[in-house]
N, C-alpha and C positions, 0 to 999 in steps of 0.2 A: 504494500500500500504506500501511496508518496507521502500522505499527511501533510499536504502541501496545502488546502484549503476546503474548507466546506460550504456547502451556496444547498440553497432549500429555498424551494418556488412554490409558492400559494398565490392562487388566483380569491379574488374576495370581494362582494357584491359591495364595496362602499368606493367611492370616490379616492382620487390622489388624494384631495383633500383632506378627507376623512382620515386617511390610513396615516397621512403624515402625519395628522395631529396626534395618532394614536401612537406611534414610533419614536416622535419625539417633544411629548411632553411629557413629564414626568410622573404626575396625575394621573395618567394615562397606563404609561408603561407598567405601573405596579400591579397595573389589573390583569396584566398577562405574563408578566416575567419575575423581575425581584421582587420582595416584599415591602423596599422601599427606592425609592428613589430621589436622589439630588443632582441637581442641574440646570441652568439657564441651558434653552438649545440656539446657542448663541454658538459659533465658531472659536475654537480656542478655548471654551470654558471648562474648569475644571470640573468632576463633580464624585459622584459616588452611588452605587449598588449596593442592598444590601438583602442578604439572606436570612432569616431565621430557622432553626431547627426546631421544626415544633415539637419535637418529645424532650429535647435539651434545653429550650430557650436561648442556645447560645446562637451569638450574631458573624455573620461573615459579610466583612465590608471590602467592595474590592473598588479602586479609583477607577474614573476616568476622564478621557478630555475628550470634547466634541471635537472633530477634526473637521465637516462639510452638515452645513445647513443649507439647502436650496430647493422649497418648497417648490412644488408639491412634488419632487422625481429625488432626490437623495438625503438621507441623513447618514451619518457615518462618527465611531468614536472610535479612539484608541480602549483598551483595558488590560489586566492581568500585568501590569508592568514587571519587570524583572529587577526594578529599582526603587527606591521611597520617591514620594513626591512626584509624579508621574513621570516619571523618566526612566531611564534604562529600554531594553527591546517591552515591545507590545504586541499585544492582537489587535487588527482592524477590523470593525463591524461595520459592515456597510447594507445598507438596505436601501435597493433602487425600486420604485415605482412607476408602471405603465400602464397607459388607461388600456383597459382589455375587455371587450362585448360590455360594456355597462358597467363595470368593474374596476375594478385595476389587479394587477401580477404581479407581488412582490418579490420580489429575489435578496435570500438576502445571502449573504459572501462575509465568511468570515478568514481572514489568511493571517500569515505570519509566524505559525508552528516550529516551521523550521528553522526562523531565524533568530529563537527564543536562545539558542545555545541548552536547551536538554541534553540529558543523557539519553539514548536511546526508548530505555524503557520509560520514563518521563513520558519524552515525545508521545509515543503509540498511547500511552496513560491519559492524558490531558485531550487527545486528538480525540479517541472515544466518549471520554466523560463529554467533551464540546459537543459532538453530534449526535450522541444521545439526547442530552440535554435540550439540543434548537430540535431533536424531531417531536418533543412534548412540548417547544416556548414556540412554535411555526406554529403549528393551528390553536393552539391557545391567543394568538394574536389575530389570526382570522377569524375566529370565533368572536373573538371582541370587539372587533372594525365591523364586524357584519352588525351585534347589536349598537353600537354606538350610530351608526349610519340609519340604521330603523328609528332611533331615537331622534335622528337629529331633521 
């Protein structure tokens, strides 16, 4: 396997508009991904992810910085730094949208695995938990743009 990048495409009955809002507000996003969310979707901005364990209560907070804000067709952030304070190597989340039959077709592309400096097994460890992970946070987000879009 190359574990070079992962990209997962849902088609979803709401608008760019919609979807964008939903991808990159923060409000938004915890409805389908983290537990919490911090962030201006501002270019350059710093912010943060957070998980909670529900039978532990304990918290995983992981950085990030918005790299490309450009409604309604792209948001994109760095995360999982290899260094404090958002620096060192990262992963790029990028999520492009295209109006599709009444809809739109999200794609989203996550890379940079390789460039993390892992050990092997790391590498293949991280690569799997990733795309496991976006094949239950992909339709949990289309699920969410379809009601928000009914809603709105």
């Amino acid at each position: 396997m190359e574990y070079g990048s992962i990209e997962r495409d849902i088609h979803v009955d709401a608008s760019p508009e919609v979807v964008f809002e939903v991808i990159s507000r923060p409000e938004h996003m915890r409805e389908w991904w983290p537990d919490d969310a911090r962030f201006a979707p501002v270019a350059g901005a710093p912010g943060e992810l957070v998980w909670r364990d529900a039978e532990t209560g304990e918290t995983v907070t992981v950085d990030l910085a918005v790299v490309e804000v450009d409604p309604p067709k792209r948001f994109s952030f760095r995360w999982c730094f290899t260094a404090p304070h958002r620096s060192g190597d990262s992963l790029l989340v990028t999520f492009d949208l295209v109006p599709a039959g009444g809809g739109t077709r999200i794609r989203m592309t996550e890379t940079g695995f390789r460039e993390m400096g892992w050990e092997v097994a790391v590498l293949e460890e991280q690569y799997r938990d990733h795309a496991t992970s976006w094949d239950r946070y992909i339709p949990a987000l289309g699920a969410y743009a379809g009601r928000v879009a009914v809603g709105s």
